[in-house]
Every structure is written in C-alpha cells, then in structure tokens.
C-alpha positions in Angstrom: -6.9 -12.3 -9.1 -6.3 -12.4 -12.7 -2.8 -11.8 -14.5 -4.0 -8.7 -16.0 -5.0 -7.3 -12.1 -1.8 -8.6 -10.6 -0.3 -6.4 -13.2 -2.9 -3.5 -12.4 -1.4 -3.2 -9.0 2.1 -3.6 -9.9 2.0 -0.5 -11.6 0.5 1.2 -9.2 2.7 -0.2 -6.4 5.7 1.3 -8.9 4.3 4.6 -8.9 4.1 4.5 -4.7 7.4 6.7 -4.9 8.8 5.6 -1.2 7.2 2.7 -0.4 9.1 2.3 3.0 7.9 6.0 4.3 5.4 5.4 7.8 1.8 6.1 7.6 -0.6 6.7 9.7 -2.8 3.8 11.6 -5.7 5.0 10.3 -4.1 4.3 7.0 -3.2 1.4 7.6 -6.1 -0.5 8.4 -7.4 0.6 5.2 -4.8 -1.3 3.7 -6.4 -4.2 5.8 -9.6 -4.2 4.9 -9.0 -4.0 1.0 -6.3 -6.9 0.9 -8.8 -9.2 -0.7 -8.2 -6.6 -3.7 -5.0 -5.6 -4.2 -5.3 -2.7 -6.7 -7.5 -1.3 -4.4 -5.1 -2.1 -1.2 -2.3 -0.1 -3.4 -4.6 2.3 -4.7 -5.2 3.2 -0.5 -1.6 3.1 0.5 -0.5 5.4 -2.5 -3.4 8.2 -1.2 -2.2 7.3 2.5 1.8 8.3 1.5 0.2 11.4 0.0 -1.6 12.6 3.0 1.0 11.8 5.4 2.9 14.6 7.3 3.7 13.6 10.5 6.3 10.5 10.3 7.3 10.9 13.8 4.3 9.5 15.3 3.5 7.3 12.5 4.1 3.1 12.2 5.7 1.5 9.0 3.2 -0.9 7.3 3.9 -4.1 7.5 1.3 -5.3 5.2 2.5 -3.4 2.2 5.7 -5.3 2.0 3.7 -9.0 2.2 1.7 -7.4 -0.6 5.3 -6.5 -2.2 6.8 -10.1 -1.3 3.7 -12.5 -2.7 3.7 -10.0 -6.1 7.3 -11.1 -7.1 
C-alpha cells in the first residue's frame, strides 16, 4: 500500500465518527474480506456504523482497531 493510500484511509477512518460503536456480523466480515485494501476495509465499516440500529445484539469489531493500531 502506497503512502498516499495509507493516507486515503486515514481520512476516512477520521471521519468513522465512533469508531468503537458494535456492528453487525454481517458487517463485519466485510471488513474481513477487504483487509488486503484498507480504504476499502474503512470505506465498509463507515457504511456498516451507518446502517446499524440494533447495538444490543451486535459484536464490537475487532479488526477495525488492528487496522487502527498498524496505521499509527
């Protein structure tokens, strides 16, 4: 991943305005499968925060804050 894509997704991982909120499974493993490309990893998460209503019966994912961890 190129400099200018690490700081593609940093942006977008500032504009994820709670990025601890739960999100669905379903969610989640779309995270998974786009990890290999991490604007498009954030990109997914951001649209999963926006469609997720029901935080009761959702699970935090754990992925976003390895994503969060290796871009510092």
């Amino acid at each position: 991943m190129t400099r200018s894509e690490w700081s593609q997704a940093a942006n977008i991982f500032a504009h994820i305005i709670n990025p601890n909120v739960r999100v669905l499974n379903k969610y989640g493993c779309l995270l998974r499968e786009h990890l290999n490309n991490l604007s498009d990893a954030l990109k997914c998460h951001q649209q999963a925060l926006l469609k997720a209503t029901n935080r009761e019966h959702a699970e935090t994912l754990i992925y976003l804050g390895l994503v969060h961890k290796n871009m510092k």
